[in-house]
N, C-alpha and C positions, 0 to 999 in steps of 0.2 A: 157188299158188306165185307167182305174176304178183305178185298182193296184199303177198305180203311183199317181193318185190324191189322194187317201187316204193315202199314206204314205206320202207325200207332206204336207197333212191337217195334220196326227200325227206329224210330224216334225215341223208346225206353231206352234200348240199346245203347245205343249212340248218346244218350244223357250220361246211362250208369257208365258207361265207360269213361267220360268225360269227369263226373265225381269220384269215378277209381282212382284216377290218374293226380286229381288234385288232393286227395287223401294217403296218396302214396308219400307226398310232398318231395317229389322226385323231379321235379317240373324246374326247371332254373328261373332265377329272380328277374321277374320283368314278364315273364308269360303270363299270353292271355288267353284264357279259354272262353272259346263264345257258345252261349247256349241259348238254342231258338227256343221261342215259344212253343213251336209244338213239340219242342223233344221236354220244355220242362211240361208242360201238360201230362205229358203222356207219362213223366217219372210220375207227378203228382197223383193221377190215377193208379197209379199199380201199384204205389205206396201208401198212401191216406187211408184211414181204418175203415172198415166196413159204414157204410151208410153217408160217404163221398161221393158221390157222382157226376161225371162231365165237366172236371175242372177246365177252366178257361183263362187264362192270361192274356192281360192288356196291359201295353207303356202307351199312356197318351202324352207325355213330354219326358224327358230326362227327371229318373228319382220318383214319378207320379205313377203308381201301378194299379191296376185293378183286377182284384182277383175275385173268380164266381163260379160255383156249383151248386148241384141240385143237393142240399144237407138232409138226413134226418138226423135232428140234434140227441132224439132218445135212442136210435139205432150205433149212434155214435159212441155216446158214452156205456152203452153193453158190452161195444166192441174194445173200449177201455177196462171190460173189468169191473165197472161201478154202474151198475143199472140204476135208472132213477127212479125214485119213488111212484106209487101208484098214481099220486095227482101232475106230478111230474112229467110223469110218461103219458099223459090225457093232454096236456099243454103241447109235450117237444113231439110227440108222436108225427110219423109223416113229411114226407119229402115237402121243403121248400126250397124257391131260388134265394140266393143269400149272395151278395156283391159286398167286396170289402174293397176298399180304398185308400192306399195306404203311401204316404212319404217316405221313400228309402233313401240315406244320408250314410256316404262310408269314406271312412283314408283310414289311413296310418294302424289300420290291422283292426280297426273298430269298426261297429253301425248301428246306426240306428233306424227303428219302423216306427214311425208315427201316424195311427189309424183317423184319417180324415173323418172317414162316413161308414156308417154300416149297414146296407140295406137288405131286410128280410123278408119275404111276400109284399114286395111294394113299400113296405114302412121303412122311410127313412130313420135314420139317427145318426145323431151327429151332435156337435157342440157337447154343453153340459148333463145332457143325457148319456150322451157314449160315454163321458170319462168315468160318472156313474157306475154304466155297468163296465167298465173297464174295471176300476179298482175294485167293487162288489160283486162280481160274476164270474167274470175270468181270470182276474190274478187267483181267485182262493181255490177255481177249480186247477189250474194252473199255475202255481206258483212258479215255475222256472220261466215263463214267459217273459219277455223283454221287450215289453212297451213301452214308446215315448221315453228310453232309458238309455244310454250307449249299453254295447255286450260285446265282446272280444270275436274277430275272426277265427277260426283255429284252421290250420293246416298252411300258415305261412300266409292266407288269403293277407293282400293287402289292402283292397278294397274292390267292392263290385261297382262297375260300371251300369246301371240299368236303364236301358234306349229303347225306344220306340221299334226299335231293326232285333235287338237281343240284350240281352243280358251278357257282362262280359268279366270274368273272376281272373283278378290283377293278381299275380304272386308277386310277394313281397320275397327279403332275404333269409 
């Protein structure tokens, strides 16, 4: 277990330094930072608010990503500051597996996430359902969210590269 926590920790490491460096915007135009899945895993877990667990990253083709962890959806929003109501917390209480699947589309210092499918304890959704709770659920809990929208790179990114091999953050000028 030692074995994995410290390659876990090298792989944070080695992430947040990589997001240091591109936040410095010190980096010259045309550099590319590649970041493996397991080091963005491993920022995702030390970052993501209490009630995240065992974030997993997957590129199955160029742009096509699938991201999954164990959620508790009411441990989550406590850890926001806004606990949910008694019936609330009876619904979202308790760890589930949750797979997001999402189209990532970037140039010219913009991107865009376009969420395929959503699947929570085995229930799919997808199509007219997901946009649904897209515009009903998550933009109003979320309103800075930037779904199916373009939203601006910041720190000079010009565009992410996102491969099956890594992820790769383009600096622009």
């Amino acid at each position: 277990m030692a074995v994995v926590t410290a390659a876990a920790y090298d792989n944070y490491v080695s992430a947040k330094h990589k997001f240091d460096l591109i936040e410095a915007e010190r980096l010259p135009a045309g550099s590319r930072v590649s970041l493996s899945y397991p080091e963005l895993e491993a920022w995702v877990a030390h970052e993501a608010p209490d009630g995240v667990r065992s974030p997993r990253i997957q590129v199955t083709a160029p742009g096509l990503a699938i991201g999954a962890a164990q959620v508790d959806f009411a441990k989550v929003r406590r850890s926001q500051g806004q606990p949910p109501g008694w019936l609330m917390s009876k619904l979202l209480e308790g760890e589930r597996p949750v797979s997001v699947t999402a189209r990532i589309r970037s140039s010219r210092g913009t991107a865009t996430v376009d969420v395929e499918r959503v699947e929570i304890s085995g229930v799919t959704i997808d199509g007219r359902t997901l946009e649904f709770l897209i515009q009903n659920v998550l933009l109003p809990l979320y309103p800075g969210a930037a779904v199916g929208r373009p939203f601006a790179l910041s720190h000079r990114i010009e565009r992410l590269d996102v491969a099956p091999a890594a992820t790769a953050v383009v600096i622009g000028k």
